[in-house]
C-alpha positions as a Markdown table, in Angstrom:
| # | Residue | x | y | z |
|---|---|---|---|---|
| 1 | Unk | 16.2 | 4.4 | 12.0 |
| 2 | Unk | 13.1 | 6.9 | 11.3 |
| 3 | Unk | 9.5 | 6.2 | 12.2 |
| 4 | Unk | 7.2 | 7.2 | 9.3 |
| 5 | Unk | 3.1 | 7.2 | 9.5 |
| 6 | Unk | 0.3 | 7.2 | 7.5 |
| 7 | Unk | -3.3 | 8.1 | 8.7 |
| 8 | Unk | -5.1 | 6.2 | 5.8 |
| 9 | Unk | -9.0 | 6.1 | 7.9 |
| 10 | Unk | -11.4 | 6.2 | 5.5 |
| 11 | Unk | -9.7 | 4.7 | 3.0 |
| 12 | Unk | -11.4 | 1.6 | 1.6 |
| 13 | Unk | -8.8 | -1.4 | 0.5 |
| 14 | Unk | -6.6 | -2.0 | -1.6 |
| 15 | Unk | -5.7 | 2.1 | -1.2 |
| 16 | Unk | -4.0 | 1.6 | 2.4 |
| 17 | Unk | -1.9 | -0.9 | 1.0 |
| 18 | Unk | -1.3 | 1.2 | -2.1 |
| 19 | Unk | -0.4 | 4.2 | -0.1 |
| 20 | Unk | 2.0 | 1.9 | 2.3 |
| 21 | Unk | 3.8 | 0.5 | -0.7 |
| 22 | Unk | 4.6 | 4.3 | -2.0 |
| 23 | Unk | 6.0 | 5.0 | 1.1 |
| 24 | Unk | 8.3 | 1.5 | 1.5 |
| 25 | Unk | 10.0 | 2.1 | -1.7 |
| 26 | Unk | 11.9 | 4.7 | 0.4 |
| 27 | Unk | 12.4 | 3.0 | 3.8 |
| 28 | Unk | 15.9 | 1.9 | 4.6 |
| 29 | Unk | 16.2 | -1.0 | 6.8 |
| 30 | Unk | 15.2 | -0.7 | 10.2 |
| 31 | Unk | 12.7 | 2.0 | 9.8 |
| 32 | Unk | 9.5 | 1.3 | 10.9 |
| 33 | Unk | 5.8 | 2.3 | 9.2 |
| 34 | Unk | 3.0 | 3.3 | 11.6 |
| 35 | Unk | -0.5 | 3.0 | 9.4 |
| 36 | Unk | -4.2 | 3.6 | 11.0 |
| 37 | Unk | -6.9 | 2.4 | 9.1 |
| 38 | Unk | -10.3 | 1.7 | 9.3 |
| 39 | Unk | -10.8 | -0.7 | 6.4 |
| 40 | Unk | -12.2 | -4.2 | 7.6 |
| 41 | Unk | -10.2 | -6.2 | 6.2 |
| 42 | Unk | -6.8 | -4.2 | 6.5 |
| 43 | Unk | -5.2 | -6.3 | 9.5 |
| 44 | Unk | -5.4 | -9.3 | 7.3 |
| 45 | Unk | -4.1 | -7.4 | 4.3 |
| 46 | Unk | -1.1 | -6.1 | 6.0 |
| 47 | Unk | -0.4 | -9.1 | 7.6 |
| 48 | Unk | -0.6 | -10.8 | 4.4 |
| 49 | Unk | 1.7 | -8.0 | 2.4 |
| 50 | Unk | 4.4 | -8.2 | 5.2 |
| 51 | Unk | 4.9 | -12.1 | 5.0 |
| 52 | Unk | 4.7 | -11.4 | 1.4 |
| 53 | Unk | 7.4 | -8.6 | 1.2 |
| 54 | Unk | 9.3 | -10.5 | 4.4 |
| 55 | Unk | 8.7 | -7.1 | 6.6 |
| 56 | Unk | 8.3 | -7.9 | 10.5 |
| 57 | Unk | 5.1 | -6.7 | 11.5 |
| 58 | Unk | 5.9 | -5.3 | 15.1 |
| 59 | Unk | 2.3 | -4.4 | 16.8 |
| 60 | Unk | -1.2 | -4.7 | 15.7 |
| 61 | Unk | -3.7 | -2.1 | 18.1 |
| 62 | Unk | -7.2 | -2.2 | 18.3 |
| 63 | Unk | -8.1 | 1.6 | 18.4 |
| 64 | Unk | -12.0 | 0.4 | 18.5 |
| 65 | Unk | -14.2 | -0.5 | 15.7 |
| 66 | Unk | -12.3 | -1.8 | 12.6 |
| 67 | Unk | -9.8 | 1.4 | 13.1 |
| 68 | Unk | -6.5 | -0.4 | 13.7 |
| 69 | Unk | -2.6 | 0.9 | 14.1 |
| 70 | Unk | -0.1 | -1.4 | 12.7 |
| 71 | Unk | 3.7 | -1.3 | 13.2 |
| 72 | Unk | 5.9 | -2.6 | 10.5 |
| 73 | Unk | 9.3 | -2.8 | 10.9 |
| 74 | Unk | 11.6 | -2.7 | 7.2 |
């Protein structure tokens, strides 16, 4: 198991998701994906892409603002 993250603040959406779905074509099961963001509507997004893609999305943290840190186990 590996913990990969992804600082993608400042990015406006879709291009978090985009840049999370680069990175899951190589996570083995188990791993986990740590992502800060800052987009508004990114919570919603991931949690939409990981019912979608049937990941477990582990933690959602308000870091203040619309700057969230999501963990996504794979």
């Amino acid at each position: 198991m590996s913990v990969t993250t992804l600082d993608a603040t400042g990015l406006k959406c879709p291009q978090p998701l985009l840049k999370m779905a680069l990175l899951a074509a190589d996570m083995m099961h188990g791993d986990i994906l740590e992502v800060t963001a800052d987009c508004p509507t990114f919570e919603a997004d991931v949690r939409a892409w990981c019912t979608r893609l049937k990941k477990t999305l582990l933690t959602v943290k308000n870091e203040g603002g619309y700057r969230k840190t999501v963990q996504i186990r794979f």
